[in-house]
LUMFI-481080 format. One record per residue: residue in one letter; x, y, z of N, C-alpha, C in turn. Coordinates in steps of 0.001 Angstrom, whole numbers, plus 500000, padded with zeros to 6 digits. Atoms other than C-alpha are relative to their C-alpha. Layout:
% LUMFI-481080
AXYZXYZXYZ ...
% end
This chain:
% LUMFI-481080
X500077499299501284190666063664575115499058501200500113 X501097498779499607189143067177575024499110500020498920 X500402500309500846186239067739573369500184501160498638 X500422499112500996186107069570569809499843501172500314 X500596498915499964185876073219569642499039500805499363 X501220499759501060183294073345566927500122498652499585 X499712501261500642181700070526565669499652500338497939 X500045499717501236181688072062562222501556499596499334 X499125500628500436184204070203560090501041500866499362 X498953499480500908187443071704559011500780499654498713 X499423500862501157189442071121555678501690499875500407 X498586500483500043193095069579556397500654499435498737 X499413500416501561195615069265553735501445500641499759 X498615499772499670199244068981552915500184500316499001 X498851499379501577201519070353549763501284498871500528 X499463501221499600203526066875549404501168500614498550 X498335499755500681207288068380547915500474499530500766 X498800500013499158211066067897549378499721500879500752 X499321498968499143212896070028551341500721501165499010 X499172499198500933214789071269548225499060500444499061 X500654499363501093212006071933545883498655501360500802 X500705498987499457210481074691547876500362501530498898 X499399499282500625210336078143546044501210501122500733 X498694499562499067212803080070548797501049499459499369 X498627500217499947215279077661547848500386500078498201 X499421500609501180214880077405544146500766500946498933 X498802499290500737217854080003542983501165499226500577 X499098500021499603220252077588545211499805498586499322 X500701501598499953218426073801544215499189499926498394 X500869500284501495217667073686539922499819498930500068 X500752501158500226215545071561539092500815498514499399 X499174500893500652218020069543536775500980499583501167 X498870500834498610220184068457540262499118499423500991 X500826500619499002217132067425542518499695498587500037 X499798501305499682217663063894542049501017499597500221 X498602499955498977221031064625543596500099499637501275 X500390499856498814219426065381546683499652498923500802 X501110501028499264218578063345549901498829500192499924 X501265499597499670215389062921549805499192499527501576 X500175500509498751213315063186552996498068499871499625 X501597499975500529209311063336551076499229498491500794 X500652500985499816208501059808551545499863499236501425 X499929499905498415209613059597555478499086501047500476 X500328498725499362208249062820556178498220500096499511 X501628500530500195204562061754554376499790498869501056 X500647501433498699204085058477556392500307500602501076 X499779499992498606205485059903559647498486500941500417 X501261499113500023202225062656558837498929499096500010 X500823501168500572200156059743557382499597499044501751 X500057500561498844200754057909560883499466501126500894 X500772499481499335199451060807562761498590500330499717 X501749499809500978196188061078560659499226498746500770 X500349501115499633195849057595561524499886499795501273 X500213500015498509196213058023565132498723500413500441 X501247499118499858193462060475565102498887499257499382 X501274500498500854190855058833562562499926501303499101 X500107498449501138191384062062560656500489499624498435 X499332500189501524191578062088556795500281501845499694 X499117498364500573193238065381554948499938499574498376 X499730499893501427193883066075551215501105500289499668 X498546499504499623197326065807550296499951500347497735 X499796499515501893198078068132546789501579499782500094 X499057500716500201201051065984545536500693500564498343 X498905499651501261203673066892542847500030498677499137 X499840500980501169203897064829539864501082499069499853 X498953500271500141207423064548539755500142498994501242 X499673501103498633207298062937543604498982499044499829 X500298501372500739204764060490542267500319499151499891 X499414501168501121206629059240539735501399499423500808 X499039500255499155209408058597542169499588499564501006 X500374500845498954207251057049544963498892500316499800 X501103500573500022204737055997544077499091498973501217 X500558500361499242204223054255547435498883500883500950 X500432498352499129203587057993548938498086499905499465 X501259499770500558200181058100546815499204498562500004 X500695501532499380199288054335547227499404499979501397 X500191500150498429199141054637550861498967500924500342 X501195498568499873197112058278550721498787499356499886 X501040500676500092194431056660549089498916498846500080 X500142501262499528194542053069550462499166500456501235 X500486499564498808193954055202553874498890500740499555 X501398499082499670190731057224552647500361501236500078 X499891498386500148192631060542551945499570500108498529 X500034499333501300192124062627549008501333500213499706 X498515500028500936194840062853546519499735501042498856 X500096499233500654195190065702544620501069500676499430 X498593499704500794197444067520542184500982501408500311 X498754498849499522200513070045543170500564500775498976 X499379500216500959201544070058539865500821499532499550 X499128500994500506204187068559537960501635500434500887 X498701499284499265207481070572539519500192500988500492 X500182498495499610206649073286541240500373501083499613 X499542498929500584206874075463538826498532501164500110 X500938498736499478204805079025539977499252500251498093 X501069500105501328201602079303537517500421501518499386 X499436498326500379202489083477537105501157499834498694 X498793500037500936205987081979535168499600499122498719 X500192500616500822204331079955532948498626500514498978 X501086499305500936202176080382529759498581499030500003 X501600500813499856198181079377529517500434498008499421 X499931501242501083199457076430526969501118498864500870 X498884500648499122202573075297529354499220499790501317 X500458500551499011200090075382532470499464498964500009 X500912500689500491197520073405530610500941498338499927 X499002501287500271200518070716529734500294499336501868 X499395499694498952201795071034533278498452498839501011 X501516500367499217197796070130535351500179498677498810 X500291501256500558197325067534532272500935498561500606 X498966500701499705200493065507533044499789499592501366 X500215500717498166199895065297536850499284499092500226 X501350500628499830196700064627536543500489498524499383 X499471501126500327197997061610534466500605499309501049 X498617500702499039200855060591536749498616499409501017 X500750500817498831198323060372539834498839498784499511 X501167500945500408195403058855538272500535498493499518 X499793501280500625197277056222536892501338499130500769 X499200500683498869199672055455539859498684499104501337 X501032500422498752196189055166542086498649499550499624 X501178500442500354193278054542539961499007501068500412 X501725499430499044191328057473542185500008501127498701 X500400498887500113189936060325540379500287501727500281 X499900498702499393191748063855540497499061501221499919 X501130498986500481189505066655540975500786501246500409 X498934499273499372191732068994543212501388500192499449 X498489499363500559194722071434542545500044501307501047 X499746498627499069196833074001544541501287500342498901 X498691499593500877199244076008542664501075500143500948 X498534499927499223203019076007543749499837501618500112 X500273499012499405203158079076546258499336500857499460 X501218499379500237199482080065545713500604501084499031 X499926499156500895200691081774542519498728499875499179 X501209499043501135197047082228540657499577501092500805 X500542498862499998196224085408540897499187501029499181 X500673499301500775195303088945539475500322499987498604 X499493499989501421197570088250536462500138499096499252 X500499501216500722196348084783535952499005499687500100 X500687500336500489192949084914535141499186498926499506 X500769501200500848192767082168532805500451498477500692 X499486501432499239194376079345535239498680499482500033 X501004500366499569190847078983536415499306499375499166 X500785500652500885189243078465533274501093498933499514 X498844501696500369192284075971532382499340498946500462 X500618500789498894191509074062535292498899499469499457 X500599500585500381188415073748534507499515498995498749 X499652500408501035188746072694531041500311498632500022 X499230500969499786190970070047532139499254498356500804 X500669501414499210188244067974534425500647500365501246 X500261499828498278189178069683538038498391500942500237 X501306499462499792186417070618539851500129500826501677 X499661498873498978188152072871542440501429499904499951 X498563499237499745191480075036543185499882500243501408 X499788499502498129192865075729546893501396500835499196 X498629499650500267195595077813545336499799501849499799 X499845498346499723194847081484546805499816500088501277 X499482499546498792196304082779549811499573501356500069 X499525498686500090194914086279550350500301500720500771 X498955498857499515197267088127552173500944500711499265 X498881498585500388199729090509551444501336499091500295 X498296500743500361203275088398550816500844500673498749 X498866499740501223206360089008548969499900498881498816 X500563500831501354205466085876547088498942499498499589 X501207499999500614201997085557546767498952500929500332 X501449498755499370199961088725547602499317499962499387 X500827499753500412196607088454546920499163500140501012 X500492499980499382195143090302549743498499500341499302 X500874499526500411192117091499547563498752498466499679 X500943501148500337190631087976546725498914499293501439 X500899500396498853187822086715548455500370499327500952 X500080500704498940188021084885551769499708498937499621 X500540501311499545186162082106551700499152499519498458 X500576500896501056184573079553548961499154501178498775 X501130499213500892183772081416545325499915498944498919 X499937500859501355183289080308541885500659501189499126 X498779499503500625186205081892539947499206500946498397 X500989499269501160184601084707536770500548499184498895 X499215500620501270185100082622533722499527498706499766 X499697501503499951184086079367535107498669499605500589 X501594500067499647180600077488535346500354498723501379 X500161501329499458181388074550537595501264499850501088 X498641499886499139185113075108539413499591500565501283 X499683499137498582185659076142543049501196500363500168 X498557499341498958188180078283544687499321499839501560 X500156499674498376188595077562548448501270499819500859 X498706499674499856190993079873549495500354499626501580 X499204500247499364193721079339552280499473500765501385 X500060499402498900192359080238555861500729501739500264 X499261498657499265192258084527557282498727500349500831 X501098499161499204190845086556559817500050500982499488 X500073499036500510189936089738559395500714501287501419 X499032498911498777192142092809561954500488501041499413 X499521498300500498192166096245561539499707499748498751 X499997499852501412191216095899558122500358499100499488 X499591500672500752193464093387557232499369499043500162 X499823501618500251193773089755555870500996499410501352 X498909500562499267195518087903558946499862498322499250 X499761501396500361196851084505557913499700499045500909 X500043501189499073195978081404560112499462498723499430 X500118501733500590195731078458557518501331498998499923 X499250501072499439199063077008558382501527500589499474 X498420499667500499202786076858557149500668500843500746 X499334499233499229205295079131558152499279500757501129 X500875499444498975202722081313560451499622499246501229 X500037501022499313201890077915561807500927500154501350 X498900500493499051205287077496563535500525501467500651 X499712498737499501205837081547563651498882500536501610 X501430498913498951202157082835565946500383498255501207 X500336500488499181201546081492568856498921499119499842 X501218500825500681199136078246568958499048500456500283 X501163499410499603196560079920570902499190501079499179 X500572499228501420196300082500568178499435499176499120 X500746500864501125195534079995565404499188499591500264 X501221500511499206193255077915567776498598501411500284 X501044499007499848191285081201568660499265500628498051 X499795499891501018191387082062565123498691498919498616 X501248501625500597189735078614563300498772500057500891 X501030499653499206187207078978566259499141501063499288 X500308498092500738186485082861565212499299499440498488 X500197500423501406186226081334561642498422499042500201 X500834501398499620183687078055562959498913500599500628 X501106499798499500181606079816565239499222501796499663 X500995498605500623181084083633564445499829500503498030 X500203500132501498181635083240560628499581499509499390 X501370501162500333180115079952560321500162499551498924 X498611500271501290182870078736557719500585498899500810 X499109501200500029184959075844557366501563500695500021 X498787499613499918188643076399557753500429499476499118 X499493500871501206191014075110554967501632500646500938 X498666499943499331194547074296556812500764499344499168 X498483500686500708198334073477554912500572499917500582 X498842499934499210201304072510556050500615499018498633 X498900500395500556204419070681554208500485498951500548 X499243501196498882205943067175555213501785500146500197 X499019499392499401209164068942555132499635500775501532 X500216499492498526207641070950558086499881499371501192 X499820500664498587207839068302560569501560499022500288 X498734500889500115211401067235559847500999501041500134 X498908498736499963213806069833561952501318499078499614 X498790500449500467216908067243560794499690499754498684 X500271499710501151216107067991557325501644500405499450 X498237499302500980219800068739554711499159501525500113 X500387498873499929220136072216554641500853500957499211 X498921499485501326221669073466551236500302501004500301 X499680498916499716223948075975550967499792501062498857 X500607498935500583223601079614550015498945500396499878 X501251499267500049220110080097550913500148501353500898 X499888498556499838219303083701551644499704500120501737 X500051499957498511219272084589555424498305500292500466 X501665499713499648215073085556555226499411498504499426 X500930501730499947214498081832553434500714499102501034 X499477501123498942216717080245556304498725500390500800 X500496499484498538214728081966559103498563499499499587 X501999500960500240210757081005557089500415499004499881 X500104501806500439211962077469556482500531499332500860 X500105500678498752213131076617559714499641500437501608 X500476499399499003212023078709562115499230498966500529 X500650500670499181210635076147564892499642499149499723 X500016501610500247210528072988563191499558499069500880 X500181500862499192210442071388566155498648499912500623 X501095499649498806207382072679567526498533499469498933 X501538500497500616204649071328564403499617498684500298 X500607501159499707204544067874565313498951499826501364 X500852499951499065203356068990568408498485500875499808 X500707498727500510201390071678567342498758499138499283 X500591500472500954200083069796564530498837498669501310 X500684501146499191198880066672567166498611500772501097 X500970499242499344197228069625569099498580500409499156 X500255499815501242195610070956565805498663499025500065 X500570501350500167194013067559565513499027499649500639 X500858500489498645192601067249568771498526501321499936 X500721499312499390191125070304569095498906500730498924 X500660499762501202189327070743565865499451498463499067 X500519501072501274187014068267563497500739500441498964 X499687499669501226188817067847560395499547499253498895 X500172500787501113188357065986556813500509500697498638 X499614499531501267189198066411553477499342500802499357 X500267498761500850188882069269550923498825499721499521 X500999500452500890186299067531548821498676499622500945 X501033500676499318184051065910551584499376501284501185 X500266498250499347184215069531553653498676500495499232 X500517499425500788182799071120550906498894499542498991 X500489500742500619180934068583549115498472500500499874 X501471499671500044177119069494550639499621501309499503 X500510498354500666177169073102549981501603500660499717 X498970499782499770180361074026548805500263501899500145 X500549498580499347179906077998549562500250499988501550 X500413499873498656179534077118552965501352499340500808 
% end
């Protein structure tokens, strides 16, 4: 076993949807037919769940409401094992499309579903494809409102569906809000920009040695925690594969499938990880 490349602890953590409730697919996959669908969520968590367990590694898995209430074993098992369990929201519906009063309904309800499928305590939330941004403001103070006591739901790079290269890097406290954290989605910094290297599609796109150099870069000359995602659709290349998706969401949603389980087992090895909450817990800034 090699050893660690920093022994400064990283944050690991999954976004626990299908295959069909991704936002790429959701002009081909309404919501009102997704209990049509095979589902592959509750295979594709334990087969993740079993590699956690291999390792001694715990993660934070931000779980959908709706897959909850439909397996409820998925969130039994998270927290039986010593992960964090945290909220996805209710149906991945993007916070940008919805109003302050419909988000507020939306975080309340989850928060319900989990707490009362597991008994644990939600404190954690990621918005469906890191939609808070510059034109949602008041998510933050929602949130808080509500009894979370941190967001992972800003990506800032430059995307077609969630650009927010302007938001801070690394661990703030959101303007509006006395007590909440934001701790946004792993970047380096190149040429100026935001580079991405907290997981998902990029994951399976860069080369591993990039990401590995990358979380390092982050651990030892920044002197930061990393915060890594991924999807339990992302380790399932025999996944259904509805039709009429657009030829740029075929190519991000399966591009190299095959290669995260390995990836991911590498990941594991070569980095301390733990959960969102226990990362951040002593100084969460840091």
């Amino acid at each position: 076993m090699k050893d660690n490349l920093s022994q400064r602890s990283n944050a690991m953590s999954f976004d626990v949807e299908d295959y069909f409730q991704v936002q790429a697919f959701a002009d081909v996959c309404d919501r009102a037919r997704w209990d049509g669908y095979e589902s592959r969520v509750e295979r594709n968590t334990n087969l993740i769940l079993d590699l956690l367990a291999e390792r001694g590694t715990h993660a934070t898995f931000f779980t959908l409401g709706w897959v909850a209430e439909r397996y409820p074993s998925i969130v039994r098992r998270v927290v039986a094992e010593g992960h964090e369990l945290a909220s996805h929201g209710y149906a991945h519906h993007r916070v940008d499309q919805q109003t302050p009063d419909q988000f507020r309904a939306d975080i309340r309800q989850t928060k319900q579903i989990l707490e009362g499928a597991t008994g644990a305590p939600i404190k954690g939330y990621r918005a469906a494809t890191f939609s808070v941004g510059p034109t949602t403001p008041w998510a933050f103070q929602v949130l808080e409102e509500e009894g979370y006591a941190y967001s992972s739901s800003v990506y800032p790079v430059a995307h077609d569906n969630y650009s927010n290269p302007d938001a801070p890097r690394f661990a703030y406290r959101p303007k509006g809000t006395s007590r909440l954290w934001e701790y946004p989605i792993s970047t380096v910094r190149l040429a100026g920009r935001n580079i991405p290297c907290g997981g998902g599609g990029y994951f399976r796109f860069a080369p591993y040695a990039a990401f590995r150099r990358a979380i390092a870069h982050i651990n030892e000359t920044e002197h930061q925690s990393a915060i890594f995602y991924l999807h339990p659709w992302e380790v399932d290349p025999d996944q259904p594969r509805p039709e009429g998706v657009s030829l740029k969401s075929r190519f991000r949603h399966y591009l190299n499938l095959t290669r995260t389980v390995p990836r991911l087992k590498r990941l594991l090895q070569d980095f301390r990880w733990d959960r969102i909450d226990r990362v951040f817990a002593a100084n969460p800034a840091t």
